[in-house]
TORVEXVEX-20514 format. One record per atom (N, C-alpha, C, CB): residue in one letter; chain; atom name; x, y, z. Coordinates in nm, 3 decimals, decimal comma. Glycine has a CB too. Layout:
% residues N
SEMI / rest / kette / atom / px / py / pz
SEMI / a / A / CA / X / Y / Z;
...
% end
This chain:
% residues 69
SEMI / rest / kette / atom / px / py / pz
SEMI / x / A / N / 8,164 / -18,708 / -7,392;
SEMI / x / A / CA / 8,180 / -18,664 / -7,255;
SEMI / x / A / C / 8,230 / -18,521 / -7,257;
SEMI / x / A / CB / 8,276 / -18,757 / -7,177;
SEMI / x / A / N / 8,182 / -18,484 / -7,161;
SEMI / x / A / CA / 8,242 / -18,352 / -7,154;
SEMI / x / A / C / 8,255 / -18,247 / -6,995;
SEMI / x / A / CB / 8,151 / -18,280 / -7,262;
SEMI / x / A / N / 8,307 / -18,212 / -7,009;
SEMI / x / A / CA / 8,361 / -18,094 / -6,843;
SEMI / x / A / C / 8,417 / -17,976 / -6,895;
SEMI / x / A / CB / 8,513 / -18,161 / -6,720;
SEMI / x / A / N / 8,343 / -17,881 / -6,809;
SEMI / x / A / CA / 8,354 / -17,705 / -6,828;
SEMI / x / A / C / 8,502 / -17,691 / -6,719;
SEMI / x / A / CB / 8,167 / -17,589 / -6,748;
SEMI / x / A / N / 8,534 / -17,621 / -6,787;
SEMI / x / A / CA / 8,681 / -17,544 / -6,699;
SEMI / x / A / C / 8,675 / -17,527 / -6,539;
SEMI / x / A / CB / 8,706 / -17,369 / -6,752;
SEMI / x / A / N / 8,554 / -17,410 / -6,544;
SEMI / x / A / CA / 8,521 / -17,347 / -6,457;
SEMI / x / A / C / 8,417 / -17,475 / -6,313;
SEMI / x / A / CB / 8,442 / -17,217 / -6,548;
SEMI / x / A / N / 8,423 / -17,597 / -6,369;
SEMI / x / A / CA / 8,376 / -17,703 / -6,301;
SEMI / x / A / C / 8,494 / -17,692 / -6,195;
SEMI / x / A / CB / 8,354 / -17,845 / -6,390;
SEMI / x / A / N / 8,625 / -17,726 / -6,244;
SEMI / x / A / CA / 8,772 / -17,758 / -6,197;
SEMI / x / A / C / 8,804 / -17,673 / -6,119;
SEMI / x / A / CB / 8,877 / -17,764 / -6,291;
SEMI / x / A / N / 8,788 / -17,504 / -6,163;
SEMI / x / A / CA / 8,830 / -17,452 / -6,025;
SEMI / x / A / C / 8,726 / -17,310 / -6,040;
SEMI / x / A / CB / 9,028 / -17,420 / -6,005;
SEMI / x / A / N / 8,636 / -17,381 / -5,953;
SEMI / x / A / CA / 8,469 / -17,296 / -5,904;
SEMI / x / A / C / 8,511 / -17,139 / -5,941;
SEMI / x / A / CB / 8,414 / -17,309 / -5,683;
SEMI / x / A / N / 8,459 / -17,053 / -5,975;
SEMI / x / A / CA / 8,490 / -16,920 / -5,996;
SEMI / x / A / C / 8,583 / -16,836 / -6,097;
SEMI / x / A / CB / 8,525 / -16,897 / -5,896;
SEMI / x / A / N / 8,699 / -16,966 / -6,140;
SEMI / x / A / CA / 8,785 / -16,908 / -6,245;
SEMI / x / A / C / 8,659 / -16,857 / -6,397;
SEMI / x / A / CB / 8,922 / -17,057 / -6,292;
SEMI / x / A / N / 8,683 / -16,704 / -6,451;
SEMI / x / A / CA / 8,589 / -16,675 / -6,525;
SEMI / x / A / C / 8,683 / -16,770 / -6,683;
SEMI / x / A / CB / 8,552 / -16,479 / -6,519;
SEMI / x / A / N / 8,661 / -16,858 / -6,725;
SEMI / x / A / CA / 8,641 / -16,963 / -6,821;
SEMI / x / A / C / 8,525 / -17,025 / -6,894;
SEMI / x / A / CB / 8,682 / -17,044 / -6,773;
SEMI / x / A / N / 8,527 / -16,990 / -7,025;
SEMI / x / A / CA / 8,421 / -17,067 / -7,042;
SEMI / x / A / C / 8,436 / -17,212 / -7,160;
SEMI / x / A / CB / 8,315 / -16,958 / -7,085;
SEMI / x / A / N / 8,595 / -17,193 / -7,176;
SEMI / x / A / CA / 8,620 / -17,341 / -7,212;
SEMI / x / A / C / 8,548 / -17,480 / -7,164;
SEMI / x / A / CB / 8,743 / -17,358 / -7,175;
SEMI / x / A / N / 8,511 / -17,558 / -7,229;
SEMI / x / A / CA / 8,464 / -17,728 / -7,198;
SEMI / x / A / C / 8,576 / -17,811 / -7,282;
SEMI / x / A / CB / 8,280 / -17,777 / -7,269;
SEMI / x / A / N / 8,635 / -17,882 / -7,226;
SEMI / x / A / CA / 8,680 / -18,019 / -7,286;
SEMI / x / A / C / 8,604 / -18,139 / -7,310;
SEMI / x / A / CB / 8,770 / -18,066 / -7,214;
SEMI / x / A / N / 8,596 / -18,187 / -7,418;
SEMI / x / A / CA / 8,538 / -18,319 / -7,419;
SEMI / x / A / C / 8,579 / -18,373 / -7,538;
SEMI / x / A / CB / 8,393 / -18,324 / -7,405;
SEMI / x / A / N / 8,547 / -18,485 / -7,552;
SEMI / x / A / CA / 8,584 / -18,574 / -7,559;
SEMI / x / A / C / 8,496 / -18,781 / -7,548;
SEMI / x / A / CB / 8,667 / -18,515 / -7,478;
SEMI / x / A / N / 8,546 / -18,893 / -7,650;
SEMI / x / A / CA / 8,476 / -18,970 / -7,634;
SEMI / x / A / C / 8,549 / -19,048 / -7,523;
SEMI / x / A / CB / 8,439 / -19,024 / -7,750;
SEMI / x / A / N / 8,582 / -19,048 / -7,470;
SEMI / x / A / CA / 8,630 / -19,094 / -7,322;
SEMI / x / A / C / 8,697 / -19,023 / -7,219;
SEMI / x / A / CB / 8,710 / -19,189 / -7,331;
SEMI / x / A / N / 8,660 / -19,078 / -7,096;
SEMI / x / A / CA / 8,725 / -19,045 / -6,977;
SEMI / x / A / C / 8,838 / -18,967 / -7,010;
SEMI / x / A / CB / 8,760 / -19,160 / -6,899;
SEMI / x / A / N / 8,972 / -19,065 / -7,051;
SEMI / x / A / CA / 9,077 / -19,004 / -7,067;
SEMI / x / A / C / 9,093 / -18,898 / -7,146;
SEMI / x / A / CB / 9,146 / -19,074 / -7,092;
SEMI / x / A / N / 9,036 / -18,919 / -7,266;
SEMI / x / A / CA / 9,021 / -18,765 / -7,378;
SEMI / x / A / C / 8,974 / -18,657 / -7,326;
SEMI / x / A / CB / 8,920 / -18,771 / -7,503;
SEMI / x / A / N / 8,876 / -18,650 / -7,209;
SEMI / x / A / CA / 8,836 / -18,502 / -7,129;
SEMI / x / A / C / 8,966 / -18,499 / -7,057;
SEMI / x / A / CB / 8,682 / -18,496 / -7,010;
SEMI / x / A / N / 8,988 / -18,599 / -7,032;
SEMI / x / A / CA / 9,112 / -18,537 / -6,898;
SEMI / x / A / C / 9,251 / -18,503 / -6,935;
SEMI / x / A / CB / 9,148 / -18,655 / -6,776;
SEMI / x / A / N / 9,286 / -18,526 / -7,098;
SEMI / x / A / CA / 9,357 / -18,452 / -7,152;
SEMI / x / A / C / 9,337 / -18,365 / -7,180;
SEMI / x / A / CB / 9,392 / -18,475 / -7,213;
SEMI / x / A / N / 9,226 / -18,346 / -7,261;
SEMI / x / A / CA / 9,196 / -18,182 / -7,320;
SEMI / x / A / C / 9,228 / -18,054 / -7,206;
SEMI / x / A / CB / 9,009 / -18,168 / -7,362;
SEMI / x / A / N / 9,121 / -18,126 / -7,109;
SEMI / x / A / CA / 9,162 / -18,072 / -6,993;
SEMI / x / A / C / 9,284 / -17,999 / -6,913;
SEMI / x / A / CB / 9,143 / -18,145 / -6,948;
SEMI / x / A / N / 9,391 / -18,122 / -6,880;
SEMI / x / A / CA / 9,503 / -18,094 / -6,863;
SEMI / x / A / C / 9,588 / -17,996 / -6,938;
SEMI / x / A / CB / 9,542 / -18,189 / -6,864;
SEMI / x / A / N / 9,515 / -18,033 / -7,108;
SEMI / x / A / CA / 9,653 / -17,931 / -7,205;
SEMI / x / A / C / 9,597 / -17,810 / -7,197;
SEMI / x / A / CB / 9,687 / -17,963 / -7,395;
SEMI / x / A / N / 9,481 / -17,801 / -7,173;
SEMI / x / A / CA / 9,411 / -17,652 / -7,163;
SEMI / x / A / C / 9,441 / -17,582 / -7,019;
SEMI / x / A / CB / 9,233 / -17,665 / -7,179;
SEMI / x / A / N / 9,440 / -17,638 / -6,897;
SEMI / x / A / CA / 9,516 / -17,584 / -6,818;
SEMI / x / A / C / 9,652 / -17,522 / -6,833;
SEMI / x / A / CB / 9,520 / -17,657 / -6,750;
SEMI / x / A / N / 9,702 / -17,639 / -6,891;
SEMI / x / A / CA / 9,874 / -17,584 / -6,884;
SEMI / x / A / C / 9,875 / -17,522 / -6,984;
SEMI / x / A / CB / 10,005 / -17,687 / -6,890;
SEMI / x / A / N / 9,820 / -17,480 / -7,072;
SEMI / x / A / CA / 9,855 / -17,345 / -7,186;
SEMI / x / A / C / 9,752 / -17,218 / -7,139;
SEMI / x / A / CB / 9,810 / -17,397 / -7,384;
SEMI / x / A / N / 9,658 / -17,247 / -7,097;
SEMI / x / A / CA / 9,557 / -17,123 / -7,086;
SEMI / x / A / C / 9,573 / -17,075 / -6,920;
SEMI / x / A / CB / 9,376 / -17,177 / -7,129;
SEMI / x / A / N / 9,601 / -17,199 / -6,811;
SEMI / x / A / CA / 9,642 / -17,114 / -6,645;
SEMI / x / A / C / 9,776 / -17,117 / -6,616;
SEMI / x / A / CB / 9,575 / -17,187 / -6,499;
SEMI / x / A / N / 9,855 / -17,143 / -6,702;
SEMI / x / A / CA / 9,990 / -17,148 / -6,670;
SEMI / x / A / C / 10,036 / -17,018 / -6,535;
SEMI / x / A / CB / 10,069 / -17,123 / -6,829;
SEMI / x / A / N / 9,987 / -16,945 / -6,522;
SEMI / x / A / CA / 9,991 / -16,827 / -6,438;
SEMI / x / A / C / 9,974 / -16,866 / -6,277;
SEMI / x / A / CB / 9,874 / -16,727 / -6,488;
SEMI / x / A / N / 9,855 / -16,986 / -6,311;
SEMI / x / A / CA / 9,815 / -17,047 / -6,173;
SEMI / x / A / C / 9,939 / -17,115 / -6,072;
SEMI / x / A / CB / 9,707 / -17,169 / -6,210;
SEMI / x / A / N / 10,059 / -17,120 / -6,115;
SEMI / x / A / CA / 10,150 / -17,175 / -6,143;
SEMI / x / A / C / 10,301 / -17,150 / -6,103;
SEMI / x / A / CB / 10,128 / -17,175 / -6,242;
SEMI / x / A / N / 10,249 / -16,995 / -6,144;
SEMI / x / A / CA / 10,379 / -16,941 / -6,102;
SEMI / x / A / C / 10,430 / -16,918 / -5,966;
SEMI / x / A / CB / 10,388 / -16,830 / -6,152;
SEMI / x / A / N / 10,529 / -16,905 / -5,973;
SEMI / x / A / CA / 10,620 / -16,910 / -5,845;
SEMI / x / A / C / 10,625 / -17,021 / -5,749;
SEMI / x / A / CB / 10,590 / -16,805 / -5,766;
SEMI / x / A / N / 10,605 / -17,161 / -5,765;
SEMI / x / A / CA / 10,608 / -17,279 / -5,798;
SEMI / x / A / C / 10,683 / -17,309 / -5,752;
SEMI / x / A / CB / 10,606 / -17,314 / -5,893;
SEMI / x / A / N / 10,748 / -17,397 / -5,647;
SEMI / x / A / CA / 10,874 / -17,485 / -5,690;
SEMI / x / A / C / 10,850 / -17,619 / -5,767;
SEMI / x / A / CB / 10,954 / -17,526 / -5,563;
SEMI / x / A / N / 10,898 / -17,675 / -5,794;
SEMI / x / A / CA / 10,901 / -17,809 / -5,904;
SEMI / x / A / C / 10,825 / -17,928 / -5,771;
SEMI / x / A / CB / 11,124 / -17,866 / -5,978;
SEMI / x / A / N / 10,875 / -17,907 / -5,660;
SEMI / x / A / CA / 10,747 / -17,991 / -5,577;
SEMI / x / A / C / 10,679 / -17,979 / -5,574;
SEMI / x / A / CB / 10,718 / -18,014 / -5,491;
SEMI / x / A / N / 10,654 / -17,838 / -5,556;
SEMI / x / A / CA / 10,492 / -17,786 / -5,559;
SEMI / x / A / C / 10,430 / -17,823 / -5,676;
SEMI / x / A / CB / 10,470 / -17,628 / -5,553;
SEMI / x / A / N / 10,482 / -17,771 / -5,785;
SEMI / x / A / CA / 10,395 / -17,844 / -5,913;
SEMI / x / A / C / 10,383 / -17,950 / -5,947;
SEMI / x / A / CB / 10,417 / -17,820 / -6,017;
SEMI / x / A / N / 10,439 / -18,054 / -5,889;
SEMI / x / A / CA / 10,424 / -18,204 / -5,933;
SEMI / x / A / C / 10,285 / -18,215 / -5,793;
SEMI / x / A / CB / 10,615 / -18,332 / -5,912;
SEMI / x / A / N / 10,321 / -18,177 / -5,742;
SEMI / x / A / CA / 10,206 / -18,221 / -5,598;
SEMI / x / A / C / 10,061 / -18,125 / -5,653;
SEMI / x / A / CB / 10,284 / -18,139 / -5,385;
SEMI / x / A / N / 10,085 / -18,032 / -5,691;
SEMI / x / A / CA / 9,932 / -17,952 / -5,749;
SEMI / x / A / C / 9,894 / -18,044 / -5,913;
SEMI / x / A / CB / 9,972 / -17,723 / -5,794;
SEMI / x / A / N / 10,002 / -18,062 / -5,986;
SEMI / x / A / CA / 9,974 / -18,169 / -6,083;
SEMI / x / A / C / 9,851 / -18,273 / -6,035;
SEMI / x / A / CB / 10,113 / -18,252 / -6,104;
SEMI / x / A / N / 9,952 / -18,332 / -5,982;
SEMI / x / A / CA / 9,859 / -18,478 / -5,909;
SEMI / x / A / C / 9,738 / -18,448 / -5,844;
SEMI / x / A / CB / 9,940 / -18,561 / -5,782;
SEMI / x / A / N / 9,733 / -18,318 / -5,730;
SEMI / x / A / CA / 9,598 / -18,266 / -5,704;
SEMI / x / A / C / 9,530 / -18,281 / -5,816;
SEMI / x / A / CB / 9,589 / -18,129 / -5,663;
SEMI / x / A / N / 9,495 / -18,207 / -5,904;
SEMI / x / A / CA / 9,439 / -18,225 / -5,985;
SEMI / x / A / C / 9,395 / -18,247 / -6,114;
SEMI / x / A / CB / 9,427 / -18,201 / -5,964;
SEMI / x / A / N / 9,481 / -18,389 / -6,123;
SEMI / x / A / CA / 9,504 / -18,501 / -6,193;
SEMI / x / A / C / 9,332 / -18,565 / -6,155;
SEMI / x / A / CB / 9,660 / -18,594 / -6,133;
SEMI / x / A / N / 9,385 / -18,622 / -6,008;
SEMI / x / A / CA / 9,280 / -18,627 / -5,934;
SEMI / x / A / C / 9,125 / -18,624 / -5,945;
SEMI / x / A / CB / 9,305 / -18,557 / -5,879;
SEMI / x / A / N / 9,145 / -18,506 / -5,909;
SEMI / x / A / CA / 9,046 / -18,356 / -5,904;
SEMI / x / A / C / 8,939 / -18,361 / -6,027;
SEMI / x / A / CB / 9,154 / -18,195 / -5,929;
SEMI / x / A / N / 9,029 / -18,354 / -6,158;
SEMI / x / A / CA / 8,946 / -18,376 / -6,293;
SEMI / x / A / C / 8,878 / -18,513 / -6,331;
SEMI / x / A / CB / 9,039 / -18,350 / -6,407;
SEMI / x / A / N / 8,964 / -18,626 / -6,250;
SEMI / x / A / CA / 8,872 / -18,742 / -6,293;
SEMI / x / A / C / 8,767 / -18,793 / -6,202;
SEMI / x / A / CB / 8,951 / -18,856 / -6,324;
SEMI / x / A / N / 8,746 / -18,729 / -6,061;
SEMI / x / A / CA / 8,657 / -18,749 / -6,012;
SEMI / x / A / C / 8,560 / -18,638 / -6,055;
SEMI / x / A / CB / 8,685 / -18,771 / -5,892;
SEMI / x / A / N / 8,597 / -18,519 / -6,113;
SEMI / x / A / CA / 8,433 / -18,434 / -6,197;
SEMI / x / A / C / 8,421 / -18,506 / -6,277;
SEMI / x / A / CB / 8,421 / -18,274 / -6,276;
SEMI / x / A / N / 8,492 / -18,565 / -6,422;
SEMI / x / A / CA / 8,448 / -18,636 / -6,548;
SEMI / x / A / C / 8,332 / -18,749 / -6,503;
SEMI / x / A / CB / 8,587 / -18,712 / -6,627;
SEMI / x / A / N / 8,361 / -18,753 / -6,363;
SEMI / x / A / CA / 8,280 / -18,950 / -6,329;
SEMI / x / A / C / 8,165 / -18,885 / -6,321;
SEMI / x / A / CB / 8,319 / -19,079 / -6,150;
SEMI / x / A / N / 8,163 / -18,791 / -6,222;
SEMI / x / A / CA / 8,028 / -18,714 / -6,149;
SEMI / x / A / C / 7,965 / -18,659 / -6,265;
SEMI / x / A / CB / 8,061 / -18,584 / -6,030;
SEMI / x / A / N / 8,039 / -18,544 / -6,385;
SEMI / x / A / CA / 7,952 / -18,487 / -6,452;
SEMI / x / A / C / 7,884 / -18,579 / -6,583;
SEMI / x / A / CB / 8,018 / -18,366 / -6,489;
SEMI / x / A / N / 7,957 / -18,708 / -6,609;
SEMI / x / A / CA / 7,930 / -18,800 / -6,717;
SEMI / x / A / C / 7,877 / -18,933 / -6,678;
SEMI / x / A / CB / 8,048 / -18,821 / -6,790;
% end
């Protein structure tokens, strides 16, 4: 399985793909590649905000993995 970065958020110039043999393995790769490579996306944050944009797109990534796989 697999999902391009730039699937997740339309326009970011990325050309990372995560994949992976399951669902969950894209949506980690995913996740750890966000949080080390957009950490920026991020900033100025409060800790609600980032648990609530977390979960956005927590979300977000496993309804592309369904659609693109």
């Amino acid at each position: 399985m697999k999902l391009p970065c730039d699937a997740v958020v339309p326009g970011l110039d990325c050309d990372f793909v995560a994949e992976g043999e399951s669902a969950d393995a894209v949506h980690g790769a995913m996740m750890a590649h966000g949080g080390e490579t957009h950490s920026d996306l991020m900033a100025g944050k409060s800790p609600e905000e980032m648990m609530k944009a977390k979960d956005e797109m927590d979300g977000h990534i496993r309804q592309l993995i369904a659609a693109h796989n």
